[in-house]
PDB file of N, CA, C and O in Angstrom:
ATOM      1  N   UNK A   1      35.398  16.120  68.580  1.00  0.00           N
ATOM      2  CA  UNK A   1      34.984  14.870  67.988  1.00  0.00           C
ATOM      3  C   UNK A   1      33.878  14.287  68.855  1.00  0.00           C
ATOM      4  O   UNK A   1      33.856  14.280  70.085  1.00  0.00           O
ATOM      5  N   UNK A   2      32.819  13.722  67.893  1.00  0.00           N
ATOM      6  CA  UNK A   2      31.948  12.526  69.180  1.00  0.00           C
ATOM      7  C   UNK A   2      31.576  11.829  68.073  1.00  0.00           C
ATOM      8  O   UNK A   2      31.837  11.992  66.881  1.00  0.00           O
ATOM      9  N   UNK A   3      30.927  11.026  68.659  1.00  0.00           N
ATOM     10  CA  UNK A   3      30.485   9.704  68.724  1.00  0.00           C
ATOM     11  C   UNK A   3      28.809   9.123  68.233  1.00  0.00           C
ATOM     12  O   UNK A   3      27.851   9.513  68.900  1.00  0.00           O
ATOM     13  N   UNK A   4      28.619   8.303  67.186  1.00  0.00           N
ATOM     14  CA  UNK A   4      27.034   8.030  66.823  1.00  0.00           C
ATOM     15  C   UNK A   4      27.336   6.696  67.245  1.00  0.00           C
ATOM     16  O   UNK A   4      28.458   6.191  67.225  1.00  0.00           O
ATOM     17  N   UNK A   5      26.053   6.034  67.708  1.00  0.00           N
ATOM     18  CA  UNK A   5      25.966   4.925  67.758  1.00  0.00           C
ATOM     19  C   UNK A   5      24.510   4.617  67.979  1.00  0.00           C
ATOM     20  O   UNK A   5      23.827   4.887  68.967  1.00  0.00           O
ATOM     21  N   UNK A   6      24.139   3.950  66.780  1.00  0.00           N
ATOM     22  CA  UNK A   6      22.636   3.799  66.384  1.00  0.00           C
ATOM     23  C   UNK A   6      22.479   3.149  65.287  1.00  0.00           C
ATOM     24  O   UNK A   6      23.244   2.256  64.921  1.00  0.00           O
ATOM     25  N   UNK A   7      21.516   3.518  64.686  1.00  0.00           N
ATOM     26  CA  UNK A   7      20.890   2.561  63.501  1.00  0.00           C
ATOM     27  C   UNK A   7      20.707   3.849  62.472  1.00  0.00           C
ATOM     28  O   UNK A   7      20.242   4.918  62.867  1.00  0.00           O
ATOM     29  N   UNK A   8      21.185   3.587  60.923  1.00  0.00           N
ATOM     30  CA  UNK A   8      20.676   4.323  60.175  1.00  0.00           C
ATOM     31  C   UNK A   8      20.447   3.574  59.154  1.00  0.00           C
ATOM     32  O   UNK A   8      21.346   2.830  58.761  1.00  0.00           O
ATOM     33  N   UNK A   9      18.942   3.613  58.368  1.00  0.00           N
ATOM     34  CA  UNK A   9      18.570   2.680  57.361  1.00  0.00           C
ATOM     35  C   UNK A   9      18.678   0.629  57.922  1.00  0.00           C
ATOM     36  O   UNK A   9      18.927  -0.449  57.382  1.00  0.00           O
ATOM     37  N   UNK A  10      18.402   1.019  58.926  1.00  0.00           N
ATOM     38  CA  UNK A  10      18.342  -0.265  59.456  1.00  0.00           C
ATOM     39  C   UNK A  10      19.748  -0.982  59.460  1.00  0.00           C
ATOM     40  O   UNK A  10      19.683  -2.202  59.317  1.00  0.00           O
ATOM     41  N   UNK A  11      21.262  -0.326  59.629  1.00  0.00           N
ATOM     42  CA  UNK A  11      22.288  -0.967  59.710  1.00  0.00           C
ATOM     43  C   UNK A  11      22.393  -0.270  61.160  1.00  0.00           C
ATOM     44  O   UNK A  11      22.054   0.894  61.372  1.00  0.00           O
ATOM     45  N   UNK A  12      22.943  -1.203  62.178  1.00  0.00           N
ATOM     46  CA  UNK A  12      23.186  -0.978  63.312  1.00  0.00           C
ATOM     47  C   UNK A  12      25.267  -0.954  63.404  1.00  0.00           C
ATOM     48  O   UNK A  12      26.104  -1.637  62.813  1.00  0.00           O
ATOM     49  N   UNK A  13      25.368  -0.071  64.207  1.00  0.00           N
ATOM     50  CA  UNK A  13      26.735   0.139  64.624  1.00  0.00           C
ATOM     51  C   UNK A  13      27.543   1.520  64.790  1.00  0.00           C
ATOM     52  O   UNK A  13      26.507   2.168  64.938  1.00  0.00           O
ATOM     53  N   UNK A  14      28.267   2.226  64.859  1.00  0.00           N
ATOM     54  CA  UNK A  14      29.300   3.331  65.302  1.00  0.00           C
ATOM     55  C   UNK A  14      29.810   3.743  64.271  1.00  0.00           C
ATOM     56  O   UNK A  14      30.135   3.094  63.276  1.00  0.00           O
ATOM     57  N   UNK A  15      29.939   5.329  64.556  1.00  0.00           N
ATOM     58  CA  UNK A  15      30.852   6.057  64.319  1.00  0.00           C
ATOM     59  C   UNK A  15      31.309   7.292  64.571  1.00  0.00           C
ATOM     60  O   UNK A  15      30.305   7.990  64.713  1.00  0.00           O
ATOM     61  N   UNK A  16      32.526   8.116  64.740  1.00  0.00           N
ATOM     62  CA  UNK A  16      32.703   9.125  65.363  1.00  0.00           C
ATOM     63  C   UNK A  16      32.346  10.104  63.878  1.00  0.00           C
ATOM     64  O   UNK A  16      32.085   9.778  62.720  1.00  0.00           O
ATOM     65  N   UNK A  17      32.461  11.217  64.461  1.00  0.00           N
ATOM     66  CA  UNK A  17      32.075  12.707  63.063  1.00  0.00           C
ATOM     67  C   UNK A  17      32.763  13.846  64.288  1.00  0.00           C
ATOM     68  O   UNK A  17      32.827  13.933  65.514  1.00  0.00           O
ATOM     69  N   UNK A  18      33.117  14.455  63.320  1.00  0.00           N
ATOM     70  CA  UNK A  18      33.767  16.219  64.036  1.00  0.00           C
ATOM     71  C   UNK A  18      33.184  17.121  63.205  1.00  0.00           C
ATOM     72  O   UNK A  18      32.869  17.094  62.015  1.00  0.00           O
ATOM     73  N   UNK A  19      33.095  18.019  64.175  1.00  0.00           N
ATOM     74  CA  UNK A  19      32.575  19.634  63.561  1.00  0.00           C
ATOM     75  C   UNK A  19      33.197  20.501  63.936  1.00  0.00           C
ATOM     76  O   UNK A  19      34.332  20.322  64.380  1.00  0.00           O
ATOM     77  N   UNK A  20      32.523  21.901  63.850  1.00  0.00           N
ATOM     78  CA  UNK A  20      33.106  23.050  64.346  1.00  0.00           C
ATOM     79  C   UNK A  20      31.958  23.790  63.406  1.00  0.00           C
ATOM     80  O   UNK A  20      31.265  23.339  62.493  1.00  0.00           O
ATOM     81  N   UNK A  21      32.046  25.254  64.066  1.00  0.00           N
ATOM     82  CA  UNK A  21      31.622  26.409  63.137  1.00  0.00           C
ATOM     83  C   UNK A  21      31.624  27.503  64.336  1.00  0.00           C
ATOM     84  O   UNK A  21      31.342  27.418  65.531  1.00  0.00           O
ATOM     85  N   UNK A  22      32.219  28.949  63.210  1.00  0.00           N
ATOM     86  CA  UNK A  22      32.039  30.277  63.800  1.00  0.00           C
ATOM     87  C   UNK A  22      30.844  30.678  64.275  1.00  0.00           C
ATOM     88  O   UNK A  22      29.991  30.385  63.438  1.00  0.00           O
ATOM     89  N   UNK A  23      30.230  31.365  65.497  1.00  0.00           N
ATOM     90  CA  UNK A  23      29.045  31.638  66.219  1.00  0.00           C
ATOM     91  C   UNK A  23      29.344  33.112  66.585  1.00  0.00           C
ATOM     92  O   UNK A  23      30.426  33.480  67.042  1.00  0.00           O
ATOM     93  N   UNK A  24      28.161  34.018  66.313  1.00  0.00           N
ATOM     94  CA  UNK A  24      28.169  34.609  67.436  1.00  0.00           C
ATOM     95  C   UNK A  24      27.168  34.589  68.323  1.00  0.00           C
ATOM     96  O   UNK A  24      27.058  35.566  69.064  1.00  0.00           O
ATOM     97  N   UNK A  25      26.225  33.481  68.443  1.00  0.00           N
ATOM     98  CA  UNK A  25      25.237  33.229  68.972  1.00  0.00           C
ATOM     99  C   UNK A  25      24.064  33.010  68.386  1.00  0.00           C
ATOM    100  O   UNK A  25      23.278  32.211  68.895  1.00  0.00           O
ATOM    101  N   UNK A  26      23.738  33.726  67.149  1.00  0.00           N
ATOM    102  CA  UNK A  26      22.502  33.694  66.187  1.00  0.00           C
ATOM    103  C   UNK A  26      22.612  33.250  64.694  1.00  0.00           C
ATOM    104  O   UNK A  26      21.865  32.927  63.770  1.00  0.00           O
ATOM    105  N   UNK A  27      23.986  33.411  64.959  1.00  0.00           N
ATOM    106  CA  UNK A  27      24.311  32.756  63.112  1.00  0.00           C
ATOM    107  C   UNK A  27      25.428  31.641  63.518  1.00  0.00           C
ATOM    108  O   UNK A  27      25.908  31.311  64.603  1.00  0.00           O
ATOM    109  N   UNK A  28      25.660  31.150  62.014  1.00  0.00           N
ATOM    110  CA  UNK A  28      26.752  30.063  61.982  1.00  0.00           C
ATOM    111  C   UNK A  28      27.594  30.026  60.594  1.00  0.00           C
ATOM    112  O   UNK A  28      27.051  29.890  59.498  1.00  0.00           O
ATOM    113  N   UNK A  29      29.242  30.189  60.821  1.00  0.00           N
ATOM    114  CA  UNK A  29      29.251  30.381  59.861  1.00  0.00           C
ATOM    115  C   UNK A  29      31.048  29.604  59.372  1.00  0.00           C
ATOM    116  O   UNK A  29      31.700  29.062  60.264  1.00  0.00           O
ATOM    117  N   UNK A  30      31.411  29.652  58.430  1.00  0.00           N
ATOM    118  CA  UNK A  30      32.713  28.290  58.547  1.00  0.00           C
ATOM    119  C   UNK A  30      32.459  27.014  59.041  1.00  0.00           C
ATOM    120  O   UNK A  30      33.304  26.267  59.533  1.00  0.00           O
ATOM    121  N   UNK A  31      31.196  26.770  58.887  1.00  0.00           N
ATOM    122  CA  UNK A  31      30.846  25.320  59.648  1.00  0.00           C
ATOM    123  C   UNK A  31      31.742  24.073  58.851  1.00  0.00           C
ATOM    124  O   UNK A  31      31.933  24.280  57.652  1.00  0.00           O
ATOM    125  N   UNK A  32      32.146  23.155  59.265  1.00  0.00           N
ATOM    126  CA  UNK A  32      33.075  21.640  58.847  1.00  0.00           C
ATOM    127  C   UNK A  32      32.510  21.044  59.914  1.00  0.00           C
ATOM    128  O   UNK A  32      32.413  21.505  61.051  1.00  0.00           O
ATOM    129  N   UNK A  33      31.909  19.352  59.253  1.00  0.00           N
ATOM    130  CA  UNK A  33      31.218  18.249  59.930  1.00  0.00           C
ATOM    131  C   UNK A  33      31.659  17.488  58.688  1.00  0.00           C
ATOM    132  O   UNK A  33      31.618  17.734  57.482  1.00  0.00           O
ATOM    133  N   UNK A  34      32.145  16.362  59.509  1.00  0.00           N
ATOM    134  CA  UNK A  34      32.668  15.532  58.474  1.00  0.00           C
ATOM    135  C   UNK A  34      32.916  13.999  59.540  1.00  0.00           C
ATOM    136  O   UNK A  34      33.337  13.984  60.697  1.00  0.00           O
ATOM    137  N   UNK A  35      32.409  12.571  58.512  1.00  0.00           N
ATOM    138  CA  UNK A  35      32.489  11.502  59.102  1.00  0.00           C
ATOM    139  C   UNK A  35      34.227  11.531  59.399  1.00  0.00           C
ATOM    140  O   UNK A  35      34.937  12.198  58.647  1.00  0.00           O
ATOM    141  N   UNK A  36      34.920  10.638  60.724  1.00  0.00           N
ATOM    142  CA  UNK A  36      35.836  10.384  60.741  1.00  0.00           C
ATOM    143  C   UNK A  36      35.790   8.359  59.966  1.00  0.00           C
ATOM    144  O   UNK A  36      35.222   7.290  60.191  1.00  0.00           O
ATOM    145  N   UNK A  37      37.211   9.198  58.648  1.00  0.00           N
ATOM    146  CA  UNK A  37      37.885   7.889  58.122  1.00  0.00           C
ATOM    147  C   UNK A  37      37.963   6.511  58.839  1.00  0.00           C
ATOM    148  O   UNK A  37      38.607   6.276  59.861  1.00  0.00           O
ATOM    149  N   UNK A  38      37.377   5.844  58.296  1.00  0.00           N
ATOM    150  CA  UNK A  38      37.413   4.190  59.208  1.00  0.00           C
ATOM    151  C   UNK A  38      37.069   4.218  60.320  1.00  0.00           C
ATOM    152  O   UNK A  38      37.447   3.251  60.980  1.00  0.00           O
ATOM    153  N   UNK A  39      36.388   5.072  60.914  1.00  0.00           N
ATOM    154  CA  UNK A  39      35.808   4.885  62.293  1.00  0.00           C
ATOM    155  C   UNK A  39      34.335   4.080  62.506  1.00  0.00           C
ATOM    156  O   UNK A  39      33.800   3.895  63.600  1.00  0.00           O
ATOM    157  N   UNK A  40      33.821   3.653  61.217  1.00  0.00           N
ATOM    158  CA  UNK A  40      33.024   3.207  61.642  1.00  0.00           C
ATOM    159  C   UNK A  40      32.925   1.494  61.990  1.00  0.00           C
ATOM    160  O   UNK A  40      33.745   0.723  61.493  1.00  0.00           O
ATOM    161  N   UNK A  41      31.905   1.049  62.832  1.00  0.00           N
ATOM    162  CA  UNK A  41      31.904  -0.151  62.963  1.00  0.00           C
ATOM    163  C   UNK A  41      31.049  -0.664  63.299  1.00  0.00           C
ATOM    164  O   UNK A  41      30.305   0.070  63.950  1.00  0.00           O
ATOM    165  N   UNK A  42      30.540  -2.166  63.134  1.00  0.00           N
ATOM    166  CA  UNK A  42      29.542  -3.053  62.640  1.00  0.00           C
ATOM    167  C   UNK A  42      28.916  -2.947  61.568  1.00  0.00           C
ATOM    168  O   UNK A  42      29.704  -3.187  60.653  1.00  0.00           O
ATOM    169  N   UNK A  43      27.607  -2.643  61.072  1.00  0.00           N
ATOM    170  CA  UNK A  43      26.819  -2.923  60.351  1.00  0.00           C
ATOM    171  C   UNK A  43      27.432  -1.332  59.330  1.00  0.00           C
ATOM    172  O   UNK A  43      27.327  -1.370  58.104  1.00  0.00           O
ATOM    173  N   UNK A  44      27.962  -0.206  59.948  1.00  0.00           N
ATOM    174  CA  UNK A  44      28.410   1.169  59.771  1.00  0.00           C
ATOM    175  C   UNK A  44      29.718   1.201  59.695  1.00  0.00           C
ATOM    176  O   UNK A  44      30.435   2.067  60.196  1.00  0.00           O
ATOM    177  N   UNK A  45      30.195  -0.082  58.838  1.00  0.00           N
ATOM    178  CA  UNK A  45      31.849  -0.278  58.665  1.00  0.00           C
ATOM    179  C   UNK A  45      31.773   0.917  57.349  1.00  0.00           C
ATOM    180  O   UNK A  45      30.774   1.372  56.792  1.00  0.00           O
ATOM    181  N   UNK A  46      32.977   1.160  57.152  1.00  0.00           N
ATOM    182  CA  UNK A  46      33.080   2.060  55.565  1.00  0.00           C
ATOM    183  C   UNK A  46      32.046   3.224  56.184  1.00  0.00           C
ATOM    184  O   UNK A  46      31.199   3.033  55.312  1.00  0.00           O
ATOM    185  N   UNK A  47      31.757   3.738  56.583  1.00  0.00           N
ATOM    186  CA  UNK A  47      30.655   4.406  56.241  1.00  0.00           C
ATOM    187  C   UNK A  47      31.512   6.020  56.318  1.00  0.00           C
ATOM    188  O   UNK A  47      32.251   6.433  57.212  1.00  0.00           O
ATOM    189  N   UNK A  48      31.036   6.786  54.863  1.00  0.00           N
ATOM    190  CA  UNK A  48      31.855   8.180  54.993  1.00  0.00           C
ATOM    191  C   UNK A  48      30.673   8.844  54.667  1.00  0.00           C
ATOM    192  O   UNK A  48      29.564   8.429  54.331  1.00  0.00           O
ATOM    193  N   UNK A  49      31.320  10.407  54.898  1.00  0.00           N
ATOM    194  CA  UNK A  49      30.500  11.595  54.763  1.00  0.00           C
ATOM    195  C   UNK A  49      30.473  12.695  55.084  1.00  0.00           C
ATOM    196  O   UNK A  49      31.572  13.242  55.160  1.00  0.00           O
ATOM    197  N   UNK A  50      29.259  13.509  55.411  1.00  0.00           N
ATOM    198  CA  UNK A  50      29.417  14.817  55.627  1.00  0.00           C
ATOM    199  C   UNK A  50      28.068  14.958  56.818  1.00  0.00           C
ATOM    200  O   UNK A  50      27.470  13.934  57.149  1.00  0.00           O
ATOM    201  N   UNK A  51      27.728  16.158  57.330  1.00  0.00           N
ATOM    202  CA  UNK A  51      26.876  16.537  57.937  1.00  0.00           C
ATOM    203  C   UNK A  51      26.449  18.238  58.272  1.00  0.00           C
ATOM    204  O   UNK A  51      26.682  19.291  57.678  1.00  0.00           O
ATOM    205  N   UNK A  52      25.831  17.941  59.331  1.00  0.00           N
ATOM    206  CA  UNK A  52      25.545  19.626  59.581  1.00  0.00           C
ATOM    207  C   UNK A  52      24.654  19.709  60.784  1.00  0.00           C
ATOM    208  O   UNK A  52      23.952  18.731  61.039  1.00  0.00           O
ATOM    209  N   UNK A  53      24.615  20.568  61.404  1.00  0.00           N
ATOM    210  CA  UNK A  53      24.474  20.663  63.087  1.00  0.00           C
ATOM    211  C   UNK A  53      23.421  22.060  62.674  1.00  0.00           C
ATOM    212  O   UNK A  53      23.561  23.068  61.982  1.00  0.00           O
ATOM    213  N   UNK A  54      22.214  21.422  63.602  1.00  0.00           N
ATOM    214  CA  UNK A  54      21.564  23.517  63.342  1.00  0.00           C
ATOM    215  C   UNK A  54      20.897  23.208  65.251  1.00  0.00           C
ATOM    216  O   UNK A  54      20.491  22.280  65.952  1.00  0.00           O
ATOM    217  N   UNK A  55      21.102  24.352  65.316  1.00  0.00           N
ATOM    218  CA  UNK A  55      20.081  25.267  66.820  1.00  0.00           C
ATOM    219  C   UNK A  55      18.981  25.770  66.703  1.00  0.00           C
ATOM    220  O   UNK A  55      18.806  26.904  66.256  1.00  0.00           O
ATOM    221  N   UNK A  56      17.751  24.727  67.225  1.00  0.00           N
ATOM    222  CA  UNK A  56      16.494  25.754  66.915  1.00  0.00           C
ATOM    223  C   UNK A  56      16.261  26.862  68.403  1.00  0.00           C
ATOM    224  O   UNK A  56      16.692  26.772  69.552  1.00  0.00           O
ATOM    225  N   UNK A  57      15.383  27.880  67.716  1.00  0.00           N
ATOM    226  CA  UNK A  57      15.428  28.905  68.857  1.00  0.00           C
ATOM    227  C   UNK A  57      15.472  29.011  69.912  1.00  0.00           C
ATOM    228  O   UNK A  57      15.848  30.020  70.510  1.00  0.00           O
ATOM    229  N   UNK A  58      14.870  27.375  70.679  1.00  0.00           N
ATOM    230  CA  UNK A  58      14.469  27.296  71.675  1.00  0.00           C
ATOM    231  C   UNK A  58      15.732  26.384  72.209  1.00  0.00           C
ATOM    232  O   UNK A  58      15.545  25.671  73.195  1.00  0.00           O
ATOM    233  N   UNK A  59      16.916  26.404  71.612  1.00  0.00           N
ATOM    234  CA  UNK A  59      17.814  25.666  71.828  1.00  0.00           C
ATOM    235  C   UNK A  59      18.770  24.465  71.486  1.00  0.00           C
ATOM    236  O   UNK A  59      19.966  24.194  71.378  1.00  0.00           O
ATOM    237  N   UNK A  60      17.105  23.729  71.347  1.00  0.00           N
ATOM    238  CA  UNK A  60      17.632  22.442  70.647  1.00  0.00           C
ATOM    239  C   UNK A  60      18.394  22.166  69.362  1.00  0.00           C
ATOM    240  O   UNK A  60      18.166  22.724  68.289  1.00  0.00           O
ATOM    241  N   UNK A  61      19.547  21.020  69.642  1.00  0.00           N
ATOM    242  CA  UNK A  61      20.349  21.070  68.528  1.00  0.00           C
ATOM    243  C   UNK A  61      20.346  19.562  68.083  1.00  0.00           C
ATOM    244  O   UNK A  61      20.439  18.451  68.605  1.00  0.00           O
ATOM    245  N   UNK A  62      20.176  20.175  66.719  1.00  0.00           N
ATOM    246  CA  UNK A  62      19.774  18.876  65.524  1.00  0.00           C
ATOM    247  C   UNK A  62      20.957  18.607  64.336  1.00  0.00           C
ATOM    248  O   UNK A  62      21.032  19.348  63.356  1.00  0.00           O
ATOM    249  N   UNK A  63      21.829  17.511  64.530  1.00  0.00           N
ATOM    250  CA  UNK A  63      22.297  16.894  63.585  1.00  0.00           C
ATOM    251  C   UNK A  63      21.998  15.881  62.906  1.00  0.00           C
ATOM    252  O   UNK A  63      21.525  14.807  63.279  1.00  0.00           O
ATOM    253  N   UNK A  64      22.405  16.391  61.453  1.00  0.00           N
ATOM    254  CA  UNK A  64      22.100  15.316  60.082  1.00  0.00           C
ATOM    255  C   UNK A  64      23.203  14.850  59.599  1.00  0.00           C
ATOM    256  O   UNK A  64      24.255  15.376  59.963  1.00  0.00           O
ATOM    257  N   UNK A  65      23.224  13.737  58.649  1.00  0.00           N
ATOM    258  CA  UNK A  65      24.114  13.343  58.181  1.00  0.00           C
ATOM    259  C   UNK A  65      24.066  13.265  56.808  1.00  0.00           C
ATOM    260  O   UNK A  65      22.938  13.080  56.350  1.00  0.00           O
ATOM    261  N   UNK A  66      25.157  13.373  55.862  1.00  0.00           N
ATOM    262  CA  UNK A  66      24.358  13.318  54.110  1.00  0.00           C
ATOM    263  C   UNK A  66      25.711  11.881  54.096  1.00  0.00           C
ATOM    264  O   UNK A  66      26.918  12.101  54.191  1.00  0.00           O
ATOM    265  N   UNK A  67      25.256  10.877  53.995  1.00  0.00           N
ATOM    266  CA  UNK A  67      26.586   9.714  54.281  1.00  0.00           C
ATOM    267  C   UNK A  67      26.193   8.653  53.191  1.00  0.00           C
ATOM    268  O   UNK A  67      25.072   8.511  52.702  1.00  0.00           O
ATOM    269  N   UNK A  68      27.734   7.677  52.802  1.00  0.00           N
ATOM    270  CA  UNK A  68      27.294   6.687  52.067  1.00  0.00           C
ATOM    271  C   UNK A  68      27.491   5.441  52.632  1.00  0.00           C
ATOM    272  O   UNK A  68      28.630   5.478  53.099  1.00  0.00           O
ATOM    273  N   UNK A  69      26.978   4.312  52.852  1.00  0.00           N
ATOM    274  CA  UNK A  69      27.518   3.318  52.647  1.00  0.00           C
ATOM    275  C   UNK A  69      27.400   1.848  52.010  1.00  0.00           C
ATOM    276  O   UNK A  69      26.393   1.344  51.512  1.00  0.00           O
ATOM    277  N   UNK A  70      28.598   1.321  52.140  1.00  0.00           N
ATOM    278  CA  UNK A  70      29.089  -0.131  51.112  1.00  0.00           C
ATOM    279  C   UNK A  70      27.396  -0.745  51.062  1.00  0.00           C
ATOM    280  O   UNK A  70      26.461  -0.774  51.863  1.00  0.00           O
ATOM    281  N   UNK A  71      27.622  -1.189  49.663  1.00  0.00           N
ATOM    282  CA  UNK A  71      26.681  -1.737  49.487  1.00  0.00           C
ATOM    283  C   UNK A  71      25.123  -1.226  49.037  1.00  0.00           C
ATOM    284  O   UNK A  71      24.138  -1.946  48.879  1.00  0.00           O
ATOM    285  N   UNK A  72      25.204   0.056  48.902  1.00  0.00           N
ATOM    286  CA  UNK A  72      24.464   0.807  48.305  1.00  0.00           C
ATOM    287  C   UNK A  72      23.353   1.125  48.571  1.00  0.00           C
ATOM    288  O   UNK A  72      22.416   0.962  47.790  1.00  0.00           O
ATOM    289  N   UNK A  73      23.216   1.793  50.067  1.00  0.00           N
ATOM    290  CA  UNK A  73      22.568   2.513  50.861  1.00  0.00           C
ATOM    291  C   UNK A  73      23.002   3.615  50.887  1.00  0.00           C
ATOM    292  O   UNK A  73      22.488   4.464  51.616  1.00  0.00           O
TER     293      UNK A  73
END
């Protein structure tokens, strides 16, 4: 499990998300990323969803989020 805490669409506040996925170093595969239920807070209350984690070659690792929240953002 970890932890966001930032601004998305200009609402400021928290929330945790968990992942996982099978590796053998170059691929990825069984991946699950998913917002954790009611974890969010302030401006990122309610906020649910999904995501996805990628490794570019050189290492770096980039997560997205595909998320909704209240109020129709």
């Amino acid at each position: 499990m970890e932890s966001f805490e930032g601004s998305l669409h200009d609402r400021s506040g928290a929330f945790n998300f968990v992942h996982s996925a099978t590796t053998t170093g170059s691929d990825r595969t069984a991946e699950f990323f998913t917002v954790v239920p009611s974890s969010g807070t302030g401006d990122l209350a309610g906020i649910t969803g999904t995501g996805g984690l990628g490794v570019d070659t050189d290492g770096t690792h980039r997560i997205w989020f595909d998320y909704e929240l209240g109020g129709g953002v």
